[in-house]
PQR file of N, CA, C, O and H, with PARSE charges and radii, in Angstrom:
ATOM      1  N   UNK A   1      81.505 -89.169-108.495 -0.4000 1.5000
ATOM      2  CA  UNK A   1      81.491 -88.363-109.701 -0.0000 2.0000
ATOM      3  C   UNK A   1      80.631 -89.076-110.752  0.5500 1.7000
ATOM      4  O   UNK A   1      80.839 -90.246-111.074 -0.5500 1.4000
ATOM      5  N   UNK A   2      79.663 -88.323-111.267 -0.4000 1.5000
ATOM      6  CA  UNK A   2      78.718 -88.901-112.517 -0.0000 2.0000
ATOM      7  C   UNK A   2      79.888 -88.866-113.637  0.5500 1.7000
ATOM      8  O   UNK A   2      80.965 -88.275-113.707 -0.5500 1.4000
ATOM      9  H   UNK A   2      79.494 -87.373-111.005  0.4000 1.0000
ATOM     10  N   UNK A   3      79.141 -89.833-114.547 -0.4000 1.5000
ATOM     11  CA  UNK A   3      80.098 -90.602-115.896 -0.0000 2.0000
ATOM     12  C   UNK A   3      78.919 -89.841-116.911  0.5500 1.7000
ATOM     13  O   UNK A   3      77.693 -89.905-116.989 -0.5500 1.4000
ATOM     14  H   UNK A   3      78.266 -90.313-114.490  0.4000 1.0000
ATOM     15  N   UNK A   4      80.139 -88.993-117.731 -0.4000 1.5000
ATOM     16  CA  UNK A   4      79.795 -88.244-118.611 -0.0000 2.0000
ATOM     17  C   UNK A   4      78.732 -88.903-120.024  0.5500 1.7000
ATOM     18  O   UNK A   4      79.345 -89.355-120.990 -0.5500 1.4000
ATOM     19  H   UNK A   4      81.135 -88.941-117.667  0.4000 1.0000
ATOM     20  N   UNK A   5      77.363 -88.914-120.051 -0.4000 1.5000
ATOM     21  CA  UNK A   5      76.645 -88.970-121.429 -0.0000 2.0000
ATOM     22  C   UNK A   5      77.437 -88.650-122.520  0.5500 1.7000
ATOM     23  O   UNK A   5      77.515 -87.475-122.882 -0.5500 1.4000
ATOM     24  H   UNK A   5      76.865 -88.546-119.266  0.4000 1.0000
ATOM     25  N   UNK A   6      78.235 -89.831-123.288 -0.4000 1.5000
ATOM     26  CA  UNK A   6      78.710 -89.157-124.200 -0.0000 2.0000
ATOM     27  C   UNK A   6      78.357 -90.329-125.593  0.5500 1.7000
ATOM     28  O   UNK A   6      78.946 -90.232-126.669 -0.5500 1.4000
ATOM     29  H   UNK A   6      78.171 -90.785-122.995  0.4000 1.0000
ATOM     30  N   UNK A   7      77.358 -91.340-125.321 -0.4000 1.5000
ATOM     31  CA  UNK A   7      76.905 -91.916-126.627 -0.0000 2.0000
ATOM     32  C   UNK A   7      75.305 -92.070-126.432  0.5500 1.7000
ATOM     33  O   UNK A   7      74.713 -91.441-125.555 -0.5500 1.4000
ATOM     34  H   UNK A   7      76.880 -91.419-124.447  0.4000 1.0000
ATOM     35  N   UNK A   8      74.770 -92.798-127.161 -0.4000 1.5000
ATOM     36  CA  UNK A   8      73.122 -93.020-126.695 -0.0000 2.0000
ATOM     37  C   UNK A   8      73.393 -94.288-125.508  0.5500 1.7000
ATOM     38  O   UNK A   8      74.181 -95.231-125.442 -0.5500 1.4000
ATOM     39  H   UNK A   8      75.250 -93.308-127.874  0.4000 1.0000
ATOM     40  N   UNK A   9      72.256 -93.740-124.598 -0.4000 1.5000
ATOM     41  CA  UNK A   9      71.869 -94.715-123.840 -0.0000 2.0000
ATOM     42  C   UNK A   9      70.500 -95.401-123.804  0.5500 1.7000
ATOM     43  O   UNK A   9      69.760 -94.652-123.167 -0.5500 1.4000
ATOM     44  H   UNK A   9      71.617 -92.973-124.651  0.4000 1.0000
ATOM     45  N   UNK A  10      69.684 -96.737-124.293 -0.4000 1.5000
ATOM     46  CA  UNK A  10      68.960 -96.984-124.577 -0.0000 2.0000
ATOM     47  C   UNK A  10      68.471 -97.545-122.847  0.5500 1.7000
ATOM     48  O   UNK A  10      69.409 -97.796-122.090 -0.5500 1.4000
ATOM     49  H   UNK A  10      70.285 -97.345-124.811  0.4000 1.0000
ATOM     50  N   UNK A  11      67.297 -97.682-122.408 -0.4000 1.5000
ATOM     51  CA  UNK A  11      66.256 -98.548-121.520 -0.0000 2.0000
ATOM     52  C   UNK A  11      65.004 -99.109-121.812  0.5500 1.7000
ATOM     53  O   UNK A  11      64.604 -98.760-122.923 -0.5500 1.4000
ATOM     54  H   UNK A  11      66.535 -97.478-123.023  0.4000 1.0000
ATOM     55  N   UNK A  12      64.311 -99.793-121.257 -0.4000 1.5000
ATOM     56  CA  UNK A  12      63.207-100.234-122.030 -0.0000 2.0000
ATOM     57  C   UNK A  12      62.364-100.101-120.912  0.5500 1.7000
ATOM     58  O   UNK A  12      62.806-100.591-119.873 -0.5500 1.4000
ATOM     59  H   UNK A  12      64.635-100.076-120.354  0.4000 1.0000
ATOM     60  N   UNK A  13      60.713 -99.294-120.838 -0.4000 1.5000
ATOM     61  CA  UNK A  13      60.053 -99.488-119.512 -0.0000 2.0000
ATOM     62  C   UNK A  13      59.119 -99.588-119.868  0.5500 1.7000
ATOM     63  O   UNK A  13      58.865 -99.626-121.072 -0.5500 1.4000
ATOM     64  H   UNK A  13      60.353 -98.895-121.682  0.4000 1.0000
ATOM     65  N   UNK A  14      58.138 -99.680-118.813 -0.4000 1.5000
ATOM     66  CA  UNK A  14      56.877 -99.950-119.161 -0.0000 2.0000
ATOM     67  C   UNK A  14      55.871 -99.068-118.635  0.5500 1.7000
ATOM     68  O   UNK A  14      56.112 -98.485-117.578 -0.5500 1.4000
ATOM     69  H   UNK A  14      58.344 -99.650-117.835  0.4000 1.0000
ATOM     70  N   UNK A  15      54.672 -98.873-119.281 -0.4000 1.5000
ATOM     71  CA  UNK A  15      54.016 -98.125-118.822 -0.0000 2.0000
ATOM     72  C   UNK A  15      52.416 -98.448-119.086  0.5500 1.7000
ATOM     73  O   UNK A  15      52.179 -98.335-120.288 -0.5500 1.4000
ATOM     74  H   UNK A  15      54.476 -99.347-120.140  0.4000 1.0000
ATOM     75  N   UNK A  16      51.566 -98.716-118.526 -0.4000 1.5000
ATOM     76  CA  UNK A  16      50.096 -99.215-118.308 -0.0000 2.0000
ATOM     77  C   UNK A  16      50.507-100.332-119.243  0.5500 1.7000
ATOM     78  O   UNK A  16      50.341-100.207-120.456 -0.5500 1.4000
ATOM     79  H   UNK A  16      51.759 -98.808-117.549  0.4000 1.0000
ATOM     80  N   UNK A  17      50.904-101.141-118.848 -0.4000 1.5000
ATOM     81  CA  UNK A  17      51.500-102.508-119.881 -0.0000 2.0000
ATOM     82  C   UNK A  17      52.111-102.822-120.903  0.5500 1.7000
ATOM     83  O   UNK A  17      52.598-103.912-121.204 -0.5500 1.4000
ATOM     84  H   UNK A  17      51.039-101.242-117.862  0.4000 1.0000
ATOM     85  N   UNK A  18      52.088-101.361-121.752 -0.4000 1.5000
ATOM     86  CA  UNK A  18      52.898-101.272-123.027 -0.0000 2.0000
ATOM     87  C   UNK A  18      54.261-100.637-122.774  0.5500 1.7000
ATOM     88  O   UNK A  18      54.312 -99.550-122.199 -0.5500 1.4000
ATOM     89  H   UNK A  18      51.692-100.476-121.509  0.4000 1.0000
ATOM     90  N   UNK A  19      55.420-101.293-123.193 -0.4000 1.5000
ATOM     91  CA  UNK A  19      56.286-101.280-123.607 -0.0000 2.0000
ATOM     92  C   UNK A  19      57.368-100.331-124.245  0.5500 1.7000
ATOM     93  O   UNK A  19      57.369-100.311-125.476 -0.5500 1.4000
ATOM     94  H   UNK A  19      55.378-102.176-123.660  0.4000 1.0000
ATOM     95  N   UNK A  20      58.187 -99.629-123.666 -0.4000 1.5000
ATOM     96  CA  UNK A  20      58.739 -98.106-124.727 -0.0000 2.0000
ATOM     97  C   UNK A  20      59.830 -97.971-124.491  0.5500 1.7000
ATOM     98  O   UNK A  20      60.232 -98.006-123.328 -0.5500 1.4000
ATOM     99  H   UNK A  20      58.186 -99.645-122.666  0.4000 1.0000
ATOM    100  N   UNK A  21      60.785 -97.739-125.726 -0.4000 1.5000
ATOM    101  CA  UNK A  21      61.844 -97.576-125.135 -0.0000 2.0000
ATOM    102  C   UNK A  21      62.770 -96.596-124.955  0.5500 1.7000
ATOM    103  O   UNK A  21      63.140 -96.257-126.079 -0.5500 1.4000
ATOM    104  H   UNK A  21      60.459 -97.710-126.671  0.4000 1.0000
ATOM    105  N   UNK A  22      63.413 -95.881-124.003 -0.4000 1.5000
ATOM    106  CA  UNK A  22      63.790 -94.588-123.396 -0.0000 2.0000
ATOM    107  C   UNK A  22      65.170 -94.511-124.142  0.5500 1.7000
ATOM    108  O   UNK A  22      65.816 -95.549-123.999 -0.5500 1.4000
ATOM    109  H   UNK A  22      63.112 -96.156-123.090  0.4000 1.0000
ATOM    110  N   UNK A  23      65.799 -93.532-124.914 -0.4000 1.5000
ATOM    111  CA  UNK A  23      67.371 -93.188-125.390 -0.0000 2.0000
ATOM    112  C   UNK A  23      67.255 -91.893-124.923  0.5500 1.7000
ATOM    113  O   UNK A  23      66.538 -90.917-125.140 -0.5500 1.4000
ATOM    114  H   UNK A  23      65.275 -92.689-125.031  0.4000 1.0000
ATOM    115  N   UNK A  24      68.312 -92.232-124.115 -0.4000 1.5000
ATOM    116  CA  UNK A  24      68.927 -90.382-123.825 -0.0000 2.0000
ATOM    117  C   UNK A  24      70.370 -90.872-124.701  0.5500 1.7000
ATOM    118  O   UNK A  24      70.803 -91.980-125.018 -0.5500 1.4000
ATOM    119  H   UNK A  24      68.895 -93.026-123.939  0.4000 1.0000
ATOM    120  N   UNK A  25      70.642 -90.098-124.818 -0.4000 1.5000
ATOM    121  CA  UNK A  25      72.210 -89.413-125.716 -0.0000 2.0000
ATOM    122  C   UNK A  25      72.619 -87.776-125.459  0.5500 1.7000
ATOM    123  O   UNK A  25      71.809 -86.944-125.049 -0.5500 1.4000
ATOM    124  H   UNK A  25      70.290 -89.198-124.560  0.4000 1.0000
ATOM    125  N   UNK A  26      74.074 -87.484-125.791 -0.4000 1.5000
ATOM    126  CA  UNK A  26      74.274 -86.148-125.763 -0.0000 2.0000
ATOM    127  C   UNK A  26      72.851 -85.267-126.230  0.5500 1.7000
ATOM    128  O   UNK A  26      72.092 -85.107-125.274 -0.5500 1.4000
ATOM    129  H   UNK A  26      74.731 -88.160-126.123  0.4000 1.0000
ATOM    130  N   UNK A  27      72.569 -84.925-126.976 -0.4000 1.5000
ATOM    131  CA  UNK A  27      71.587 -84.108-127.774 -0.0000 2.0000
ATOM    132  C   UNK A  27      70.301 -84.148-126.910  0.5500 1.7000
ATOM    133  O   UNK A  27      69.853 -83.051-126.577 -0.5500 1.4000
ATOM    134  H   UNK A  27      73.186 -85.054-127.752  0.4000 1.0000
ATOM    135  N   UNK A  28      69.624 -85.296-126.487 -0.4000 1.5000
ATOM    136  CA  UNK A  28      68.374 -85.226-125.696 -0.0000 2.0000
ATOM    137  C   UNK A  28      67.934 -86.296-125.184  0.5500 1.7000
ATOM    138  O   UNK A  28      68.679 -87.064-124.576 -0.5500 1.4000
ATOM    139  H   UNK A  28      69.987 -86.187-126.757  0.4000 1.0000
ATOM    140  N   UNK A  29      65.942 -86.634-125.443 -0.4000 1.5000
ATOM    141  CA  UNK A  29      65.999 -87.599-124.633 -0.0000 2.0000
ATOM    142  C   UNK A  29      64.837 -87.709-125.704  0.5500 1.7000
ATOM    143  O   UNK A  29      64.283 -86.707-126.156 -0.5500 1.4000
ATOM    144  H   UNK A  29      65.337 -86.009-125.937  0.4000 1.0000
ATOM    145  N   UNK A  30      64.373 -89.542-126.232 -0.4000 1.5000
ATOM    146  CA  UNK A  30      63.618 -89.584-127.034 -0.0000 2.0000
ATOM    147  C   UNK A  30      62.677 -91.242-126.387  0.5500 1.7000
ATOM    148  O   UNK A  30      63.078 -92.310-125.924 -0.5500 1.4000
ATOM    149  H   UNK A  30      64.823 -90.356-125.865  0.4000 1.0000
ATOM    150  N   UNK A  31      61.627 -90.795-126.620 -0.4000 1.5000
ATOM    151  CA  UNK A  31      60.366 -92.119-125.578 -0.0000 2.0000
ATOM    152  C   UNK A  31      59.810 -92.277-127.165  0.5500 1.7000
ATOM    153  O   UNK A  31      59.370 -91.373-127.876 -0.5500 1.4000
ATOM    154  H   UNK A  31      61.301 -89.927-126.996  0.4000 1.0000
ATOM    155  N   UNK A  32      59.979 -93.842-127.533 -0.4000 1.5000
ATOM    156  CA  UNK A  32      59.189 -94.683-128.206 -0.0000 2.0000
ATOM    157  C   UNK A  32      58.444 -95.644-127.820  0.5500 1.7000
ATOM    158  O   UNK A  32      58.743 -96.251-126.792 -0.5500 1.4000
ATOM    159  H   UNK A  32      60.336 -94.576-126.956  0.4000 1.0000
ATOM    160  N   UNK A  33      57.529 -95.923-128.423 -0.4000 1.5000
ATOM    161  CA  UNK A  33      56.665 -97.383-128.396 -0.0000 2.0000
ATOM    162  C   UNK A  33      57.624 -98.697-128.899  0.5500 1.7000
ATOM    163  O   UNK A  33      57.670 -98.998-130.092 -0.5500 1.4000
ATOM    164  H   UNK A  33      57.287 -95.431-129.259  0.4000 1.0000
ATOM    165  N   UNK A  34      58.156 -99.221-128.176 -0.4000 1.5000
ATOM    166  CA  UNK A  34      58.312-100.346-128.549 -0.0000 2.0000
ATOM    167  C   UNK A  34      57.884-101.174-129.559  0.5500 1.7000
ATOM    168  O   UNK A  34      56.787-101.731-129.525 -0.5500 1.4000
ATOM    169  H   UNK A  34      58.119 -98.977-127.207  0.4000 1.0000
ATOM    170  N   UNK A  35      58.813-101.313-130.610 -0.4000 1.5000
ATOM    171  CA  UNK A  35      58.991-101.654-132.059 -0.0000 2.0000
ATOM    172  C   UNK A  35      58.480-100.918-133.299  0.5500 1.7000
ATOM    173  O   UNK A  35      58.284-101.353-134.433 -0.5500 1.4000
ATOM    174  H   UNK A  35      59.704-100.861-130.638  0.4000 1.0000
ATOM    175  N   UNK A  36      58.258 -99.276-132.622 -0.4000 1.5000
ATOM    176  CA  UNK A  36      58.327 -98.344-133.888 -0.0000 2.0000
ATOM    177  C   UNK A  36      59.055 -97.465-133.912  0.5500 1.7000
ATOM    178  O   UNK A  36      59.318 -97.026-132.792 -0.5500 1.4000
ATOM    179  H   UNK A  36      58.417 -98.922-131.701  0.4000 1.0000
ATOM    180  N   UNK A  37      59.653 -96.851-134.944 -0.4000 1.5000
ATOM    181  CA  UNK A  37      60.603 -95.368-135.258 -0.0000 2.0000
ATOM    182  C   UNK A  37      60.702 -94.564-134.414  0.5500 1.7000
ATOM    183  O   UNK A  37      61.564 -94.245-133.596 -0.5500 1.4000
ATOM    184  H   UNK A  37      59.440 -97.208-135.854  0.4000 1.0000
ATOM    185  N   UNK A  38      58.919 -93.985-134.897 -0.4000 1.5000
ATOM    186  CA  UNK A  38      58.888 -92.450-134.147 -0.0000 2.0000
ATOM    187  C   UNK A  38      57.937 -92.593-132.784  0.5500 1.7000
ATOM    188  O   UNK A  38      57.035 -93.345-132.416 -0.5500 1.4000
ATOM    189  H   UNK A  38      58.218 -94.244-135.562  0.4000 1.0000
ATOM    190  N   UNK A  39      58.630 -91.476-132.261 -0.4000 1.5000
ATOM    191  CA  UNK A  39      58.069 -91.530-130.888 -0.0000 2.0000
ATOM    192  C   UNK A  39      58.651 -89.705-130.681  0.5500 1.7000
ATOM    193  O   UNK A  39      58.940 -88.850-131.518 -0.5500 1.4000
ATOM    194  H   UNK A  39      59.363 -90.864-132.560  0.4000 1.0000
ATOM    195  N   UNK A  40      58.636 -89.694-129.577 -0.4000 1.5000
ATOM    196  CA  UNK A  40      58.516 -88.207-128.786 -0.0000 2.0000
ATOM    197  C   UNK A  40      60.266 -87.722-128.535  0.5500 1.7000
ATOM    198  O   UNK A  40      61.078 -88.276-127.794 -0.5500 1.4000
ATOM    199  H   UNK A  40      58.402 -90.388-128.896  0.4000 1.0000
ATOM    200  N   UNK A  41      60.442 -86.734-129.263 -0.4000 1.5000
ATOM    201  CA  UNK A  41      61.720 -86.205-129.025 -0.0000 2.0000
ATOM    202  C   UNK A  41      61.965 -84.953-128.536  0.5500 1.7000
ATOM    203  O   UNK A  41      61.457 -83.911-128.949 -0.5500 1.4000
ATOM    204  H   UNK A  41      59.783 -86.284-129.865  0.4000 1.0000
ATOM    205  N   UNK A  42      62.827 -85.087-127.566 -0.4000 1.5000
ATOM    206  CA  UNK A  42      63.268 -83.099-127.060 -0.0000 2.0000
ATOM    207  C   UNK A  42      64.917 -83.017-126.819  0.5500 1.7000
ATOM    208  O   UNK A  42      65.341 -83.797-125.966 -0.5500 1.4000
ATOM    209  H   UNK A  42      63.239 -85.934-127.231  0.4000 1.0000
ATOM    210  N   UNK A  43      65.548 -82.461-127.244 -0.4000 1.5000
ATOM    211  CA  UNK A  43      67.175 -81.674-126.817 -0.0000 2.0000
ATOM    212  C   UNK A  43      66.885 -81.074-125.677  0.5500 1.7000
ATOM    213  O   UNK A  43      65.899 -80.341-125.611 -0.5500 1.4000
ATOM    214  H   UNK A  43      65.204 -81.827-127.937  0.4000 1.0000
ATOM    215  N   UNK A  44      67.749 -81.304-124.537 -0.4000 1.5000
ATOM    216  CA  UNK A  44      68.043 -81.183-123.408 -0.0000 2.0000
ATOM    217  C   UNK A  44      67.732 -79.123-123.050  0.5500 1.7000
ATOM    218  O   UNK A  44      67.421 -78.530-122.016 -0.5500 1.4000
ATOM    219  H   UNK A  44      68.550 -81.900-124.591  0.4000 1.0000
ATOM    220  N   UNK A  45      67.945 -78.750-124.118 -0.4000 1.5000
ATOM    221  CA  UNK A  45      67.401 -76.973-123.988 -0.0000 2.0000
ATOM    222  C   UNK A  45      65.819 -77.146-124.153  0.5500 1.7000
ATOM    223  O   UNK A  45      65.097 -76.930-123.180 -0.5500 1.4000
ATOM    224  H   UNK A  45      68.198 -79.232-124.958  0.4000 1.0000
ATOM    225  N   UNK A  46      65.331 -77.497-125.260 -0.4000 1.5000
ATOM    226  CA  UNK A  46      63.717 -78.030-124.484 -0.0000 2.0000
ATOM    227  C   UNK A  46      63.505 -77.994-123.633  0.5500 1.7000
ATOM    228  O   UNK A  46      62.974 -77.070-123.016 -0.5500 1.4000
ATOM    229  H   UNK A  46      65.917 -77.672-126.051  0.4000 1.0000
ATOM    230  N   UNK A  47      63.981 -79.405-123.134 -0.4000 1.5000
ATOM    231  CA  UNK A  47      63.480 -79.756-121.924 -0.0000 2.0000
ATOM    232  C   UNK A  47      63.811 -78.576-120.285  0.5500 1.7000
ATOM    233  O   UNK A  47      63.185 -78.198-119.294 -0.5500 1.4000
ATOM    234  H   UNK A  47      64.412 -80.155-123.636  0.4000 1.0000
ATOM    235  N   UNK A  48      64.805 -78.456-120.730 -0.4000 1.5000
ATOM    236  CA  UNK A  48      64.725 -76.790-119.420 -0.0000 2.0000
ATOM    237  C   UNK A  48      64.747 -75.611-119.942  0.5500 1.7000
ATOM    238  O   UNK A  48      65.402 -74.676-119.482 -0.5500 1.4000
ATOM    239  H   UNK A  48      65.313 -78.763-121.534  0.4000 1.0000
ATOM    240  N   UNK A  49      63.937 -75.556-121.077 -0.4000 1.5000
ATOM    241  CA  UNK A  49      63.377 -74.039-120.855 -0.0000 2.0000
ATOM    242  C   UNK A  49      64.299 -73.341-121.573  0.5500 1.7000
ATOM    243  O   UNK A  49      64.109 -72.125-121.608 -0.5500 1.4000
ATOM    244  H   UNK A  49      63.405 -76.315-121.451  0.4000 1.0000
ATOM    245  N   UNK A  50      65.129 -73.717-122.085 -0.4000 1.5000
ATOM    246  CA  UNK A  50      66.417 -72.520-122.053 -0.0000 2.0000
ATOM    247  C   UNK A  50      66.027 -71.052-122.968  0.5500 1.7000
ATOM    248  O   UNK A  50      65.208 -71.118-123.885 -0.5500 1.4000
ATOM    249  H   UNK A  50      65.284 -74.705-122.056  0.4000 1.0000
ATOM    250  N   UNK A  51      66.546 -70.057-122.691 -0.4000 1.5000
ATOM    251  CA  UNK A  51      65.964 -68.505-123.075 -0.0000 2.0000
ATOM    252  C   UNK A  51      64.322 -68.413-123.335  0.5500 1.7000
ATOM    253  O   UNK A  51      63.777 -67.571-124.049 -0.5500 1.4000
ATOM    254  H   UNK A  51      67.211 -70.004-121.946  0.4000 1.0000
ATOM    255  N   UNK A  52      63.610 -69.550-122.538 -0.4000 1.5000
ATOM    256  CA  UNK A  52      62.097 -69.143-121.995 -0.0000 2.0000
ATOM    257  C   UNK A  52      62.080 -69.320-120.792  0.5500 1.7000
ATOM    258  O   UNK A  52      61.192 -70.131-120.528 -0.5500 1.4000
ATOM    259  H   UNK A  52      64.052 -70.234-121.958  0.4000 1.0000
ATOM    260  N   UNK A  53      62.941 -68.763-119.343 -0.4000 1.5000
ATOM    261  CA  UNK A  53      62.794 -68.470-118.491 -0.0000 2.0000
ATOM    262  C   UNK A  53      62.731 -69.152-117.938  0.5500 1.7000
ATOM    263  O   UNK A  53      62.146 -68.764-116.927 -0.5500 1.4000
ATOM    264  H   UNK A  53      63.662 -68.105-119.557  0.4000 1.0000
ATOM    265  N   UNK A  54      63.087 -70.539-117.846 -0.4000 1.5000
ATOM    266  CA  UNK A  54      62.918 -71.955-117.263 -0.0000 2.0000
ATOM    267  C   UNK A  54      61.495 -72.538-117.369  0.5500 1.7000
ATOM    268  O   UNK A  54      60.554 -72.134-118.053 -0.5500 1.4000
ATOM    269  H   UNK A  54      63.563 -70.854-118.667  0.4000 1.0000
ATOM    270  N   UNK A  55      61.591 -73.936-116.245 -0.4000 1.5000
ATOM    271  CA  UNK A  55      60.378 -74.341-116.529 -0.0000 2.0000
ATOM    272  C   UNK A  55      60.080 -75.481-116.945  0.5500 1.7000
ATOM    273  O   UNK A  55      60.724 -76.341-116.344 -0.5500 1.4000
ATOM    274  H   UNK A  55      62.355 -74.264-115.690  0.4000 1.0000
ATOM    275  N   UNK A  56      59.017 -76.109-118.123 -0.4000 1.5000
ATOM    276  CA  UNK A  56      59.472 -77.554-118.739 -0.0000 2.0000
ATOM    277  C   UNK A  56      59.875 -77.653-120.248  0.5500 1.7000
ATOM    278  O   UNK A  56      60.044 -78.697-120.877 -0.5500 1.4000
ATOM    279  H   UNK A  56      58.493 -75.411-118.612  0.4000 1.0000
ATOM    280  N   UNK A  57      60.003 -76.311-120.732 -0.4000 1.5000
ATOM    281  CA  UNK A  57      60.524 -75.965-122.172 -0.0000 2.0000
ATOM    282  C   UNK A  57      59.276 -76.742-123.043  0.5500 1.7000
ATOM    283  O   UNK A  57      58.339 -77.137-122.348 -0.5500 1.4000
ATOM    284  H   UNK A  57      59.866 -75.463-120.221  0.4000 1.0000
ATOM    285  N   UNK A  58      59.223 -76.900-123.980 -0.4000 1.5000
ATOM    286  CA  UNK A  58      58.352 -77.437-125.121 -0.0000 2.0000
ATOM    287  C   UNK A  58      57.706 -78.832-124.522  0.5500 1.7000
ATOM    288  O   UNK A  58      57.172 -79.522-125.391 -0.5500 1.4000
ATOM    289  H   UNK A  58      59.983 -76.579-124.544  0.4000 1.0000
ATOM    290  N   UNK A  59      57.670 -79.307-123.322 -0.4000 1.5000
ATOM    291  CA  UNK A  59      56.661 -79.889-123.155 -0.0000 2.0000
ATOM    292  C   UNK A  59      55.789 -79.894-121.819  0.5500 1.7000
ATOM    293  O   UNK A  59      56.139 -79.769-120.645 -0.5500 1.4000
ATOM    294  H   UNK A  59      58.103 -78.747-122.617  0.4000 1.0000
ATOM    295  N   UNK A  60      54.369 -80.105-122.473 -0.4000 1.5000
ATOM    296  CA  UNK A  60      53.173 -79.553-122.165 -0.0000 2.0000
ATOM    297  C   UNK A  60      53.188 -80.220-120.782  0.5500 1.7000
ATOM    298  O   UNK A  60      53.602 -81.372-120.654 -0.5500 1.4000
ATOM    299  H   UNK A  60      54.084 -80.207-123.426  0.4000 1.0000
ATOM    300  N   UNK A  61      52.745 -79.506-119.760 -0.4000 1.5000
ATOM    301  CA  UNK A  61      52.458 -80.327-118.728 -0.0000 2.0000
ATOM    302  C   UNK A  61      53.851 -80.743-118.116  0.5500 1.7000
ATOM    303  O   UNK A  61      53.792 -81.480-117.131 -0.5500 1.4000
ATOM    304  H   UNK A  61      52.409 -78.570-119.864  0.4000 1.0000
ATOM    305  N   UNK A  62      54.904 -80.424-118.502 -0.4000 1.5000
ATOM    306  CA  UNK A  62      55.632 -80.910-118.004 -0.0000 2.0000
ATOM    307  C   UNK A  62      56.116 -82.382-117.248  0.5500 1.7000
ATOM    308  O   UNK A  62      56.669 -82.570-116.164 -0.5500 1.4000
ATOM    309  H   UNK A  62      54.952 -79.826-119.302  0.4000 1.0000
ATOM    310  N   UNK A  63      55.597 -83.454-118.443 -0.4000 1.5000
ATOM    311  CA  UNK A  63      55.671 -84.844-118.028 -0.0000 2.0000
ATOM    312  C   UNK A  63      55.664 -85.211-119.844  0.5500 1.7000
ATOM    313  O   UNK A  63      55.600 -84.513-120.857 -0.5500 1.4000
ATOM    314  H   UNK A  63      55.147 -83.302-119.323  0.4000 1.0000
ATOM    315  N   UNK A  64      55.757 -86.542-119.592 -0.4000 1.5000
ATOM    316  CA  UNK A  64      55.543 -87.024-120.963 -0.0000 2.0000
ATOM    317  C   UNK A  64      54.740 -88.063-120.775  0.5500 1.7000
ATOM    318  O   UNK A  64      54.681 -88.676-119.709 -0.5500 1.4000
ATOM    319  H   UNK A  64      55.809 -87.108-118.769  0.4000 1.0000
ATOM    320  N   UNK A  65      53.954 -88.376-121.966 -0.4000 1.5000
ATOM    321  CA  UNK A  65      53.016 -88.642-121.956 -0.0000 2.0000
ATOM    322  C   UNK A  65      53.063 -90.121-123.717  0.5500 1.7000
ATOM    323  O   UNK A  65      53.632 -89.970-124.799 -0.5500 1.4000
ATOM    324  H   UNK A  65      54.002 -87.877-122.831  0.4000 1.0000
ATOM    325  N   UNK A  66      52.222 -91.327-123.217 -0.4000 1.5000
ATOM    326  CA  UNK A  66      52.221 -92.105-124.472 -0.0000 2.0000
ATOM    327  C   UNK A  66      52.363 -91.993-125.488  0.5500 1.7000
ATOM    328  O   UNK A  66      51.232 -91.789-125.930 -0.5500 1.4000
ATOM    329  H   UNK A  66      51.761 -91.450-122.338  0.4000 1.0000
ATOM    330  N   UNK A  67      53.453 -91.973-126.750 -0.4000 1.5000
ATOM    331  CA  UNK A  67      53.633 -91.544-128.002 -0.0000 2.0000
ATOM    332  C   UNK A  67      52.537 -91.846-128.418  0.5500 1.7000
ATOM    333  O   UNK A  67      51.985 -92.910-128.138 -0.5500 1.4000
ATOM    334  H   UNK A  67      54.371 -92.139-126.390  0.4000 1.0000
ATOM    335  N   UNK A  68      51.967 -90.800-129.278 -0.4000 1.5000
ATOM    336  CA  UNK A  68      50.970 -91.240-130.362 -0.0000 2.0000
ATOM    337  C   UNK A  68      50.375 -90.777-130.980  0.5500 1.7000
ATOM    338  O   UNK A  68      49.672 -91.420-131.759 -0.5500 1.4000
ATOM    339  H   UNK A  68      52.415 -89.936-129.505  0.4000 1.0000
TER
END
């Protein structure tokens, strides 16, 4: 049985050498650059589409891509 998302969960990964760090929480899922604020945010209805027919909801390409 999966263990219910019920605070933020932070990770840190890497990607072409730089550094970012991943929080999912109830509400969504948000990719920063490592050691700044803002970075790329979507709520979990975004991300699938919800009442646009499925799909990747508000983001392009359906991947994410280097904050910036």
């Amino acid at each position: 049985m999966a263990t219910k998302l019920n605070k933020q969960l932070k990770r840190e990964i890497e990607v072409d050498g730089k550094p970012y760090m991943v929080t999912l929480s109830p509400e969504g899922v948000k990719l920063t650059e490592k050691g700044k604020r803002l970075g790329r945010e979507h709520t979990w209805k975004e991300l699938i589409g919800a009442g646009e027919g499925g799909g990747a909801g508000g983001v392009p390409g359906g991947s994410f891509g280097p904050a910036g």
